[in-house]
MIKE-442465 format. One record per atom (N, C-alpha, C): x, y, z. Coordinates in steps of 0.2 Angstrom, whole numbers, plus 5000, padded with zeros to 4 digits. Layout:
<nodes>
<xx:X yy:Y zz:Z>
...
</nodes>
This chain:
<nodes>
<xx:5260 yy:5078 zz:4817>
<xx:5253 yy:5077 zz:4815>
<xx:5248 yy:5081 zz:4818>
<xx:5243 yy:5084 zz:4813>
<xx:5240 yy:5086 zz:4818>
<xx:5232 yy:5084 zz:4817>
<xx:5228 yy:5085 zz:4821>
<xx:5221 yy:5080 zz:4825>
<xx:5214 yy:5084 zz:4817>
<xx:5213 yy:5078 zz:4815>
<xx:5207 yy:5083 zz:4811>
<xx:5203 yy:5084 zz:4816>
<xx:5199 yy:5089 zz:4811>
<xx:5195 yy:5095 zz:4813>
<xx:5188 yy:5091 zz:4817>
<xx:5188 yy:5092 zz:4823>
<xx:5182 yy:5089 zz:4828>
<xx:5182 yy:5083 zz:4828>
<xx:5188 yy:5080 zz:4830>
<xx:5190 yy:5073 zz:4833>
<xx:5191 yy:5072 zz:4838>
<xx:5193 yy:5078 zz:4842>
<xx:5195 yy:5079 zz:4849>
<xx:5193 yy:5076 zz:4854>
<xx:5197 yy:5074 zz:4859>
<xx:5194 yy:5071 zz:4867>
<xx:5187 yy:5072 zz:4865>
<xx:5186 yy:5079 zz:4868>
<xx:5179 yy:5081 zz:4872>
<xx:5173 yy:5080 zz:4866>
<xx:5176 yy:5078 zz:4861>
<xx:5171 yy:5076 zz:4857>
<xx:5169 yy:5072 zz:4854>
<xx:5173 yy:5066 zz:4856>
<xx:5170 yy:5059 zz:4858>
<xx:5167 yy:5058 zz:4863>
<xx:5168 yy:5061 zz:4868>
<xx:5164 yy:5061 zz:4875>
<xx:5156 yy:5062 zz:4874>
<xx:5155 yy:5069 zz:4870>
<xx:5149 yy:5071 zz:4869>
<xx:5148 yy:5066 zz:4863>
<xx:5150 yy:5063 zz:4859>
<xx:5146 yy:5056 zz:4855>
<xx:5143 yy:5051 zz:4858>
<xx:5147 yy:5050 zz:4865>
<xx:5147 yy:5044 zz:4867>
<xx:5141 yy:5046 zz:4874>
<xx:5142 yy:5053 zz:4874>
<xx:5134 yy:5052 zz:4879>
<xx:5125 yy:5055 zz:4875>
<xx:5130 yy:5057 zz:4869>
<xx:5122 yy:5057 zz:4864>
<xx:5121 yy:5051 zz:4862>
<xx:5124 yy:5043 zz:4864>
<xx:5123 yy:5040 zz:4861>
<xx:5119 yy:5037 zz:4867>
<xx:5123 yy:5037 zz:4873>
<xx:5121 yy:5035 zz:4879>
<xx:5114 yy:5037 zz:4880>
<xx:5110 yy:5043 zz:4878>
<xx:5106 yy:5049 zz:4881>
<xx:5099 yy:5045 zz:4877>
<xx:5103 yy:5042 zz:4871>
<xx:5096 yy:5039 zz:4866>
<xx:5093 yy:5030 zz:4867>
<xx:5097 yy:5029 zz:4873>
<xx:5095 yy:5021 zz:4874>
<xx:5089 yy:5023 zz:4879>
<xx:5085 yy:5019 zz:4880>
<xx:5080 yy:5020 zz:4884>
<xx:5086 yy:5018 zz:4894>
<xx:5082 yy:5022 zz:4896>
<xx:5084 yy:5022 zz:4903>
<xx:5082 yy:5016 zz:4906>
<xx:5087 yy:5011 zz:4908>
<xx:5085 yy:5006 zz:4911>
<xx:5086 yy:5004 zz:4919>
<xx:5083 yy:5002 zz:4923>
<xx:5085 yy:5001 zz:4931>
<xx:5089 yy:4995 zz:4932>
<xx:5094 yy:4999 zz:4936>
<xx:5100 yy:4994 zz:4938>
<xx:5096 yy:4986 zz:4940>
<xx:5091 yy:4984 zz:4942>
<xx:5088 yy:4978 zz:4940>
<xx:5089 yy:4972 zz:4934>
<xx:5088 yy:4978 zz:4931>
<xx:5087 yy:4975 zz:4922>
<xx:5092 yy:4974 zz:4921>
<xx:5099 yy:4977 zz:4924>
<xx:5105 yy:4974 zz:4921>
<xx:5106 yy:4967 zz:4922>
<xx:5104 yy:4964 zz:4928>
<xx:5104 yy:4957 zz:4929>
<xx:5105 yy:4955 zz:4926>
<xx:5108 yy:4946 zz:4926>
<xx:5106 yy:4941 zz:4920>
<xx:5098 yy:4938 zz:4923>
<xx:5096 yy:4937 zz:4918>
<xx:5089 yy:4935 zz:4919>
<xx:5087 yy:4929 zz:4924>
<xx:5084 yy:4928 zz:4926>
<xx:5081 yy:4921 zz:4930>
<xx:5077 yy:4917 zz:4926>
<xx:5079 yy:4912 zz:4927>
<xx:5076 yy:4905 zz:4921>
<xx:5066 yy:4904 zz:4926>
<xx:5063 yy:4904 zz:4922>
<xx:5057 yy:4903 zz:4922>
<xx:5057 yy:4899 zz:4931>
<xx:5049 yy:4900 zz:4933>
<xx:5048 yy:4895 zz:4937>
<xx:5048 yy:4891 zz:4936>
<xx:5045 yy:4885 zz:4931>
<xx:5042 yy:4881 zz:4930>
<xx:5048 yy:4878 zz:4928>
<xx:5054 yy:4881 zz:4925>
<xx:5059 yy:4877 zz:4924>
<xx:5065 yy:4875 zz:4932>
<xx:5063 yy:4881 zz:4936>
<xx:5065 yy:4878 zz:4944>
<xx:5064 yy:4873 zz:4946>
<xx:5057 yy:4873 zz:4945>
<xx:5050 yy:4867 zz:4948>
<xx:5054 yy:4861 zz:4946>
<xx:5055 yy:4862 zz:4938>
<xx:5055 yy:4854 zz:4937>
<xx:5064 yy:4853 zz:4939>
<xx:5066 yy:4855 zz:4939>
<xx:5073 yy:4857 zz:4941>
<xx:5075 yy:4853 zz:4948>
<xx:5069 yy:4854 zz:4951>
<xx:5070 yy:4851 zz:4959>
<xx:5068 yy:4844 zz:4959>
<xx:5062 yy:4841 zz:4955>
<xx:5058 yy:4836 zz:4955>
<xx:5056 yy:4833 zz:4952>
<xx:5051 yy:4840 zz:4948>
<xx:5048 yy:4837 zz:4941>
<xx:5041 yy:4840 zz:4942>
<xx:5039 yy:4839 zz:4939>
<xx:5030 yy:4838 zz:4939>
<xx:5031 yy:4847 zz:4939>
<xx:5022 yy:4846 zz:4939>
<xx:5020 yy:4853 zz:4937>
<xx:5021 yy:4858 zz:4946>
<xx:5023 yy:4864 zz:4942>
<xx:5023 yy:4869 zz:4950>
<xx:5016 yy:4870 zz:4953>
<xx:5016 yy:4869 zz:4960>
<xx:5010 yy:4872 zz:4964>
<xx:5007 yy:4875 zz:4962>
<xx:5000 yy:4878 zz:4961>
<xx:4996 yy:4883 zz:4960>
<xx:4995 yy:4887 zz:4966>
<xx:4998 yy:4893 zz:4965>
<xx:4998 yy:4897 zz:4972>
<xx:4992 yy:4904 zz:4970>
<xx:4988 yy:4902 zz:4978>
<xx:4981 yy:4906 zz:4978>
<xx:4983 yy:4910 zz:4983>
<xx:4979 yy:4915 zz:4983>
<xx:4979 yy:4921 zz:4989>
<xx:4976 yy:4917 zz:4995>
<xx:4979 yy:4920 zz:5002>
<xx:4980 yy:4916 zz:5007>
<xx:4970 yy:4918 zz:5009>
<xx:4970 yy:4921 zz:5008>
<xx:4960 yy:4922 zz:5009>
<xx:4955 yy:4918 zz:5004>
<xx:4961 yy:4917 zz:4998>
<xx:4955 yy:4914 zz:4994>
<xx:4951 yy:4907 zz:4994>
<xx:4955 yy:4902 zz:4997>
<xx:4954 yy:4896 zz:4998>
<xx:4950 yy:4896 zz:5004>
<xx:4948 yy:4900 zz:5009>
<xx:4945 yy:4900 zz:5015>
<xx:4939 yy:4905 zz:5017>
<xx:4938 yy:4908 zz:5011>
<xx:4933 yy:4915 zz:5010>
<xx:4928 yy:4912 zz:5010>
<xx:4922 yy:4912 zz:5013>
<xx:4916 yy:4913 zz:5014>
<xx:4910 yy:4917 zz:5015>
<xx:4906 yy:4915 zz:5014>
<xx:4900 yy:4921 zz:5012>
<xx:4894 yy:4917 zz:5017>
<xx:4891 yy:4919 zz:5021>
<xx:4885 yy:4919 zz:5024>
<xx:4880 yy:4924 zz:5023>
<xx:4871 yy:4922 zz:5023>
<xx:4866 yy:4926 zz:5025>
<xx:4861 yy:4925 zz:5028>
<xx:4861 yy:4930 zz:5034>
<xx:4855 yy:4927 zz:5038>
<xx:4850 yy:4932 zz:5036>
<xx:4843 yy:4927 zz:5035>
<xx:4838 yy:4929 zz:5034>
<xx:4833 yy:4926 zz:5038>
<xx:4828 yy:4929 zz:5042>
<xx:4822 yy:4923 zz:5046>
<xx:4824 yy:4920 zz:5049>
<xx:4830 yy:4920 zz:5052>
<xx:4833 yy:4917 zz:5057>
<xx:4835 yy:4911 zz:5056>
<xx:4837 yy:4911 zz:5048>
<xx:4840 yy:4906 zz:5043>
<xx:4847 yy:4909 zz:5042>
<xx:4853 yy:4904 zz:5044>
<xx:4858 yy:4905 zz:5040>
<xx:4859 yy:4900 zz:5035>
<xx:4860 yy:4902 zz:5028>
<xx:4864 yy:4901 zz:5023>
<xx:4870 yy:4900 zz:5021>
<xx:4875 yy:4898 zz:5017>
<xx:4881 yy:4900 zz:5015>
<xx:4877 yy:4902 zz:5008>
<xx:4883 yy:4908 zz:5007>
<xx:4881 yy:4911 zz:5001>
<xx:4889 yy:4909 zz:4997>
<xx:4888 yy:4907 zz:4988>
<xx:4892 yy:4903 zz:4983>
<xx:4896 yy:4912 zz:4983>
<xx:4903 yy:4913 zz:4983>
<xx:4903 yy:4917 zz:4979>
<xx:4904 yy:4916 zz:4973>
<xx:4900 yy:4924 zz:4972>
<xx:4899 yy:4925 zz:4964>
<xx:4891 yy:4921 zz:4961>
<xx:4889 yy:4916 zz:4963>
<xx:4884 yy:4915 zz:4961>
<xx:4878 yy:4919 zz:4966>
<xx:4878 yy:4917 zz:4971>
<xx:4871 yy:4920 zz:4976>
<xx:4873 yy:4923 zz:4979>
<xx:4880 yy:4928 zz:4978>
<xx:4883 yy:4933 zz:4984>
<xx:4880 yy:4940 zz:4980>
<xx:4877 yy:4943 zz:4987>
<xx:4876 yy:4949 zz:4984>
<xx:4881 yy:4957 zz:4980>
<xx:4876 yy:4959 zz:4977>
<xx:4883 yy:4963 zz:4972>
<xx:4882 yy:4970 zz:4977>
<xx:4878 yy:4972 zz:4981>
<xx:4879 yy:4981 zz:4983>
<xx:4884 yy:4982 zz:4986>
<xx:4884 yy:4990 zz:4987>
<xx:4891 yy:4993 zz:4990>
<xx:4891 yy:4990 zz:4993>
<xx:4890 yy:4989 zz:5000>
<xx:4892 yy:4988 zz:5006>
<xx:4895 yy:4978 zz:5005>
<xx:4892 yy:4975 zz:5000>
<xx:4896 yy:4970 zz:5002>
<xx:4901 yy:4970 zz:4998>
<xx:4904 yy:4972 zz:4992>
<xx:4908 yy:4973 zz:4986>
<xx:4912 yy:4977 zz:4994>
<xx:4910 yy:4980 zz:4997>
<xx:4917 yy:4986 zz:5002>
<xx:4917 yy:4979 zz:5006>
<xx:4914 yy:4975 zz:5010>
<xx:4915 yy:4971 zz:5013>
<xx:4920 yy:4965 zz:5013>
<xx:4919 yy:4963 zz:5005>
<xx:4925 yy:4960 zz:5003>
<xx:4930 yy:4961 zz:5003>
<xx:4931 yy:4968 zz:4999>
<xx:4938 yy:4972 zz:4997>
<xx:4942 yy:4972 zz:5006>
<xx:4938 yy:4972 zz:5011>
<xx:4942 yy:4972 zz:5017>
<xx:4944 yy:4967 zz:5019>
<xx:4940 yy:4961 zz:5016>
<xx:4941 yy:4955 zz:5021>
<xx:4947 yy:4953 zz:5016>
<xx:4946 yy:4956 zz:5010>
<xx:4955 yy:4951 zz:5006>
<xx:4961 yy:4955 zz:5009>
<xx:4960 yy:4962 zz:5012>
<xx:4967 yy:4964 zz:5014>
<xx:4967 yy:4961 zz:5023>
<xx:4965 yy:4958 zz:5026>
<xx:4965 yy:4957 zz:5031>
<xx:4972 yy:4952 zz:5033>
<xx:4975 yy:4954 zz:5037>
<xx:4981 yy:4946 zz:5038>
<xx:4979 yy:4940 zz:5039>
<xx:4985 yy:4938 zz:5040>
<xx:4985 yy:4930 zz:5040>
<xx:4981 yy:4928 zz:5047>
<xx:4983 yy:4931 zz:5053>
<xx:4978 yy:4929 zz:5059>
<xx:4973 yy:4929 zz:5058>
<xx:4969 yy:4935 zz:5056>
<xx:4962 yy:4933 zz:5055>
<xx:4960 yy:4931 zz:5050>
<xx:4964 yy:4926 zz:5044>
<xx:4961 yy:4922 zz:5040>
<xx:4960 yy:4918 zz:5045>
<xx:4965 yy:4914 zz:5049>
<xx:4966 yy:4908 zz:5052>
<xx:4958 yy:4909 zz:5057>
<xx:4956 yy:4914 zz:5061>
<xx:4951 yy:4913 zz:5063>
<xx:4945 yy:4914 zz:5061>
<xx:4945 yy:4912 zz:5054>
<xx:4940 yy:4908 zz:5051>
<xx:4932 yy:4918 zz:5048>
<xx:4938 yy:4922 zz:5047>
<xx:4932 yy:4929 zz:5045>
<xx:4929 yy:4926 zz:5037>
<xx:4924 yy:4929 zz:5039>
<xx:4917 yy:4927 zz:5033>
<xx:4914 yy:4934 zz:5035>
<xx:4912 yy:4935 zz:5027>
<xx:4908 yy:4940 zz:5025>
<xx:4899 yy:4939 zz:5028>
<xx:4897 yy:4943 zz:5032>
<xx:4889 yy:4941 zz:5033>
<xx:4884 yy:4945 zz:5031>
<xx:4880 yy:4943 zz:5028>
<xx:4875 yy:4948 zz:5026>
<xx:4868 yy:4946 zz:5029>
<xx:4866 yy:4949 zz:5036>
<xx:4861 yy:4949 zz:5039>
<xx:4855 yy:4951 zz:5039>
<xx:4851 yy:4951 zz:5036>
<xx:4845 yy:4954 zz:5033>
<xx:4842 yy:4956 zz:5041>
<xx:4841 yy:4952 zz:5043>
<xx:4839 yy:4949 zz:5051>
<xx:4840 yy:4957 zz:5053>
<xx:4845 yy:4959 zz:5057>
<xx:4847 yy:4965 zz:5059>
<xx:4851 yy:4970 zz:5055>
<xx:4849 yy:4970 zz:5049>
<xx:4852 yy:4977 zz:5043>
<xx:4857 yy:4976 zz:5042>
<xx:4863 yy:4973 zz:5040>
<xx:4872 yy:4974 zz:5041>
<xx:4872 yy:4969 zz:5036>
<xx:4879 yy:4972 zz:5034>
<xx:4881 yy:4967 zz:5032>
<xx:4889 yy:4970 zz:5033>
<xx:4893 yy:4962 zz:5034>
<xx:4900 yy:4965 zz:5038>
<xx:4904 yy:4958 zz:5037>
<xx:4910 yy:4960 zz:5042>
<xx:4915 yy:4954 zz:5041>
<xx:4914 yy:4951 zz:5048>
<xx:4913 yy:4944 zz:5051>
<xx:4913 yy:4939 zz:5056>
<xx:4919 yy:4937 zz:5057>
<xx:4920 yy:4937 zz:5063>
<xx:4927 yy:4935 zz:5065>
<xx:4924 yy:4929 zz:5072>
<xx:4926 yy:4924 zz:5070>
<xx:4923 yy:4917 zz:5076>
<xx:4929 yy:4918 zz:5081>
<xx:4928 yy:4923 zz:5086>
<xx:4934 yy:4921 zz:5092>
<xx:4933 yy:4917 zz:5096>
<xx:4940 yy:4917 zz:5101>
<xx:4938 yy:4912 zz:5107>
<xx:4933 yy:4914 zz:5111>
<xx:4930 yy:4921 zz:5112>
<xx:4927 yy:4924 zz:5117>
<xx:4918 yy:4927 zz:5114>
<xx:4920 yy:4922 zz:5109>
<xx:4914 yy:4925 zz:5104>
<xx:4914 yy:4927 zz:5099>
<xx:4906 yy:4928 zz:5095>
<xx:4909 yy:4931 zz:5087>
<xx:4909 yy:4937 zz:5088>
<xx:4915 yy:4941 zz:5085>
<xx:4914 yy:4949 zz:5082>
<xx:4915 yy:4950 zz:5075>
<xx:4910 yy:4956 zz:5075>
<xx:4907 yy:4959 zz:5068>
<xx:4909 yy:4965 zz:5068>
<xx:4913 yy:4966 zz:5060>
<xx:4917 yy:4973 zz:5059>
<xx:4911 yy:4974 zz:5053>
<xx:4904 yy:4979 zz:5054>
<xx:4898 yy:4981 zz:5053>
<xx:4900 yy:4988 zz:5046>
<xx:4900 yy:4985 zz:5041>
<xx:4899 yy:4990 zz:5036>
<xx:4894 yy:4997 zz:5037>
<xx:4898 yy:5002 zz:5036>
<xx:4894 yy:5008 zz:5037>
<xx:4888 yy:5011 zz:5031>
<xx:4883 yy:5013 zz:5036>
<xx:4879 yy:5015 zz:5028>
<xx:4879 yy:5023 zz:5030>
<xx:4879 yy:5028 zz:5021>
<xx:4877 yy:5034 zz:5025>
<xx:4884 yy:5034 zz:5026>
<xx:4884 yy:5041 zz:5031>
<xx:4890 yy:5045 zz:5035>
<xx:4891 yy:5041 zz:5040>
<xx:4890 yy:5034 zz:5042>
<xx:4890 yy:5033 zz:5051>
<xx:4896 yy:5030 zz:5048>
<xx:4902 yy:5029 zz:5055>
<xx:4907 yy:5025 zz:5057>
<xx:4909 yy:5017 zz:5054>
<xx:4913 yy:5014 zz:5053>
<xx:4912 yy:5007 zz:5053>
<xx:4912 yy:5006 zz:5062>
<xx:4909 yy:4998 zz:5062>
<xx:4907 yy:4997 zz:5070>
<xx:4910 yy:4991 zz:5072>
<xx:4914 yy:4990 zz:5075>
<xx:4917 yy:4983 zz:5077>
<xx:4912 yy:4983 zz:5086>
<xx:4908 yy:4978 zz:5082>
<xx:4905 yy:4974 zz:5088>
<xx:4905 yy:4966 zz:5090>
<xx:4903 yy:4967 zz:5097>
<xx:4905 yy:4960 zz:5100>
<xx:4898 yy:4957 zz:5101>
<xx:4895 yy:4951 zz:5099>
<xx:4889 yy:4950 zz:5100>
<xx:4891 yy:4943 zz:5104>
<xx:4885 yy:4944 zz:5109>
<xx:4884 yy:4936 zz:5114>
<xx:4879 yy:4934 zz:5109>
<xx:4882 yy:4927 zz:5115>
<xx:4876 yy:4920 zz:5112>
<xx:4871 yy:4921 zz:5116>
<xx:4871 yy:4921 zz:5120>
<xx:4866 yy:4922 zz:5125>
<xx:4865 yy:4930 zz:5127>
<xx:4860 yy:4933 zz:5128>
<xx:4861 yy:4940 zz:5132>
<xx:4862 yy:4940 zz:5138>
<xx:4867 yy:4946 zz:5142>
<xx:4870 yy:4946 zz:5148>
<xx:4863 yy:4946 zz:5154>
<xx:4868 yy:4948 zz:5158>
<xx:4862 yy:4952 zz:5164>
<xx:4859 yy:4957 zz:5162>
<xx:4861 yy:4962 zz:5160>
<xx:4857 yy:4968 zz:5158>
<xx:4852 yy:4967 zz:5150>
<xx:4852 yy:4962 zz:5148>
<xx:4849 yy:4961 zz:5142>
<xx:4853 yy:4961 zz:5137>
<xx:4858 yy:4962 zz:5136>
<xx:4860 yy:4965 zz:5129>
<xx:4864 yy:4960 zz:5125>
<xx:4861 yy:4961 zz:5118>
<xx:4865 yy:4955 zz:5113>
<xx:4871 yy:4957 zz:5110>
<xx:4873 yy:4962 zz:5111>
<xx:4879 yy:4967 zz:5108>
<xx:4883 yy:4971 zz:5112>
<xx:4887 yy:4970 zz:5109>
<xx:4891 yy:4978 zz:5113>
<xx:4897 yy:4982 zz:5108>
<xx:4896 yy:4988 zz:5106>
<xx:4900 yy:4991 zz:5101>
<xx:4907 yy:4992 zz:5104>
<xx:4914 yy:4989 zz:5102>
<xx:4919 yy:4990 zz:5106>
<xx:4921 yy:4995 zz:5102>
<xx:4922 yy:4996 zz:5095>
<xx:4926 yy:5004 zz:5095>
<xx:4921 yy:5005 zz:5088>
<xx:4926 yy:5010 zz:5086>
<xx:4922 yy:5014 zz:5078>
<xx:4928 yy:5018 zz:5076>
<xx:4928 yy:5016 zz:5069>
<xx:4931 yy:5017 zz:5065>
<xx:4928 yy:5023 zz:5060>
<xx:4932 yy:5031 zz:5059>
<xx:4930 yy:5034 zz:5054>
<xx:4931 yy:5030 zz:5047>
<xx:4927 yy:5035 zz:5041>
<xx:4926 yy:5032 zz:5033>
<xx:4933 yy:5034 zz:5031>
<xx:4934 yy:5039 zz:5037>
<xx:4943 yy:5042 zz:5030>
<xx:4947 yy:5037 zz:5027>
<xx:4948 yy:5030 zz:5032>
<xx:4952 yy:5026 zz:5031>
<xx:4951 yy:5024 zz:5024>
<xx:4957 yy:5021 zz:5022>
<xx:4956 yy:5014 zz:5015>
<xx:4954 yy:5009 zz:5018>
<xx:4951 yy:5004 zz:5016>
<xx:4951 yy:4997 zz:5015>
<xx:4956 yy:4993 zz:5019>
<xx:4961 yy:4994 zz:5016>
<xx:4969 yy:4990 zz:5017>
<xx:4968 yy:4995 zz:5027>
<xx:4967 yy:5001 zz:5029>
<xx:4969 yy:5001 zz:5034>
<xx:4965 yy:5001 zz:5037>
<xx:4958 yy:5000 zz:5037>
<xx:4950 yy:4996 zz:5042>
<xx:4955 yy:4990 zz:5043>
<xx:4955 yy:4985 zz:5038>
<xx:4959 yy:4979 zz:5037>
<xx:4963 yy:4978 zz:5044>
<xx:4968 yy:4982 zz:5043>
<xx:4973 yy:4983 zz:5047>
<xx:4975 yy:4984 zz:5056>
<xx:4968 yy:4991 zz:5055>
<xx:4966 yy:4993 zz:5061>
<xx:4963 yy:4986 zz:5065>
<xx:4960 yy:4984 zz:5063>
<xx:4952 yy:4979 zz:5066>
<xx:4957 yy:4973 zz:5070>
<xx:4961 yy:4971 zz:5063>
<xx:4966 yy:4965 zz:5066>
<xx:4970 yy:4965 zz:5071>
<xx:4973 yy:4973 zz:5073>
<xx:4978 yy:4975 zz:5076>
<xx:4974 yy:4977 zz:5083>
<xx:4967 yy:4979 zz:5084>
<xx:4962 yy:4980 zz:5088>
<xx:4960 yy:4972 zz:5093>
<xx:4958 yy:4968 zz:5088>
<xx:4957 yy:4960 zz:5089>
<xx:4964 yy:4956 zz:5092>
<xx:4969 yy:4959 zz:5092>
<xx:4977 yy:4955 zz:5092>
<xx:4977 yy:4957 zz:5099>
<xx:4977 yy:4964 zz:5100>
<xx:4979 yy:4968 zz:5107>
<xx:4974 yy:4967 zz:5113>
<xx:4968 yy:4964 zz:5111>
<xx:4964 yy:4964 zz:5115>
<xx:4962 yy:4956 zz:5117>
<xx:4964 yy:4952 zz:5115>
<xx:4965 yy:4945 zz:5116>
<xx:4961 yy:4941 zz:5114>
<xx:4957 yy:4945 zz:5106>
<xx:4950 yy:4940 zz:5103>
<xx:4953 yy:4936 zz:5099>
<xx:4958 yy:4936 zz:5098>
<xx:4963 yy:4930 zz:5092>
<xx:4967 yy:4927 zz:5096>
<xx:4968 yy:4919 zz:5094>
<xx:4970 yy:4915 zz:5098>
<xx:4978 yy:4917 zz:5096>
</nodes>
């Protein structure tokens, strides 16, 4: 018997990868079988509706301004303000970890002394991660309640170049406050 003409092995091979070639390319993921909804887990375990789960900053974000030597809580979204420096202040304060939710950071917009920045309530006192205006640095200061000996109601512990992102200010400030014992 003999093979008609373009039957051969190698030429079903090549059908079978022109056919292969025309499916869309899928990630070894997607071969999975599917996972059945949450909400069918949820009820699965108990019942009732699943949890609403919020970002670990959202439920604890706060907004202050001191003006006259009045502070305020500012709503966000309604009476927070919109310029750069605080839209950049935000953006840091939601990449910031879990330690420094926990010690209670809020966005301050200080009329009072020009800044507006992220507060951090430590046990040694509050410190202020000082949004930069212009070319200057970001400023992580440590501000007394009281002025020292020498008079002074501040002190600048480090600075921060612009080149970073957001997410590594974030990161840096928290790992600067970790190492140096301002977070409980």
């Amino acid at each position: 018997m003999e093979k008609p003409a373009g039957r051969g092995r190698n030429t079903q091979r090549n059908i079978q990868r022109n056919v292969m070639a025309q499916r869309p390319a899928q990630h070894p993921a997607q071969h999975a079988s599917p996972s059945p909804p949450k909400t069918l887990l949820w009820e699965a375990k108990g019942g009732g509706d699943p949890p609403e789960r919020t970002p670990i900053n959202e439920g604890e974000k706060m907004e202050i301004s001191i003006s006259g030597g009045i502070v305020r809580r500012v709503r966000g979204g309604q009476d927070a303000p919109m310029t750069g420096l605080a839209i950049q202040a935000r953006t840091i304060a939601g990449f910031l970890p879990l330690m420094c939710a926990r010690m209670g950071a809020k966005v301050v917009h200080n009329v009072d002394a020009n800044y507006t920045g992220i507060r951090f309530d430590t046990k040694v006192g509050p410190v202020v991660l000082e949004m930069p205006v212009g070319d200057q640095p970001y400023r992580l200061v440590h501000e007394f309640i009281e002025p020292d000996e020498k008079g002074r109601t501040e002190v600048e512990m480090r600075r921060f170049p612009q080149i970073y992102k957001p997410n590594g200010i974030a990161l840096m400030t928290a790992e600067f406050l970790r190492t140096r014992g301002f977070l409980k």
